[in-house]
N, C-alpha and C positions, 0 to 999 in steps of 0.2 A: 576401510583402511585398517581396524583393529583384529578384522579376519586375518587379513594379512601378514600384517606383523607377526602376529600369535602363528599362522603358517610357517612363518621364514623361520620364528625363533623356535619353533619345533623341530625344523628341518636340520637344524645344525646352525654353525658358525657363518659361514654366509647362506647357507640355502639354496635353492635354486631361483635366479636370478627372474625366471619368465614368470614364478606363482607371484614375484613381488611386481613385475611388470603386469600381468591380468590382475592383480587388486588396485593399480596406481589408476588403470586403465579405465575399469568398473567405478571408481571414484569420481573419474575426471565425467564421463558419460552421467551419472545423476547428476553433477555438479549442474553440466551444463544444460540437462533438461529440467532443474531444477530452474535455471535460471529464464530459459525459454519462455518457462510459463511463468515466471515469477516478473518478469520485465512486463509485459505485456498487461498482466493484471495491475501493475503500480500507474500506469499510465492510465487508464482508465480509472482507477480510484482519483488519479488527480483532475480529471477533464470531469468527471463528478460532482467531485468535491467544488471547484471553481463552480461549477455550474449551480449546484446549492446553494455556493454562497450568494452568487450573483442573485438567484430569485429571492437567498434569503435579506440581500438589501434592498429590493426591490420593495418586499414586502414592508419594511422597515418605512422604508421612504413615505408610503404608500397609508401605512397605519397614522404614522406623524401627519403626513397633512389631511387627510380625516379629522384625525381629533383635532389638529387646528380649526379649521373651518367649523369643528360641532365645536368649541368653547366661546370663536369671535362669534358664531351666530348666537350664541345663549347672552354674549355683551349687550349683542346690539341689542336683543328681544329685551334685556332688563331695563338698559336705558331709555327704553320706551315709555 
């Protein structure tokens, strides 16, 4: 878009109308294959990301009742 401008305001007072329509044009085209690949990557970072956390509570849940079971068994063994 900064091509452009700088084309137009070279070109005179209004310029020719089609260099500012192929720069508008060229903008909209990256925009939108910017977005192409930019949608599709956020969606997978979040089905990821859930996905981590999910193992990462799992792992959680999983550490906690380990160490339960090794503290009650170290009770029971002293109470011995």
């Amino acid at each position: 878009m900064i091509e452009t401008f700088e084309t137009v305001a070279l070109a005179g007072a209004l310029g020719d109308p089609s260099q500012l329509a192929n720069g508008i044009s060229e903008a909209l085209v990256t925009t939108g294959l910017g977005l192409a690949i930019a949608i599709p990557f956020l969606a997978f970072h979040h089905f990821f990301k859930a996905k981590t956390n999910t193992y990462g509570t799992a792992l959680a849940k999983e550490a906690n009742k380990r160490t339960r079971d090794w503290m009650l068994q170290k009770e029971v063994a002293g109470a011995h």
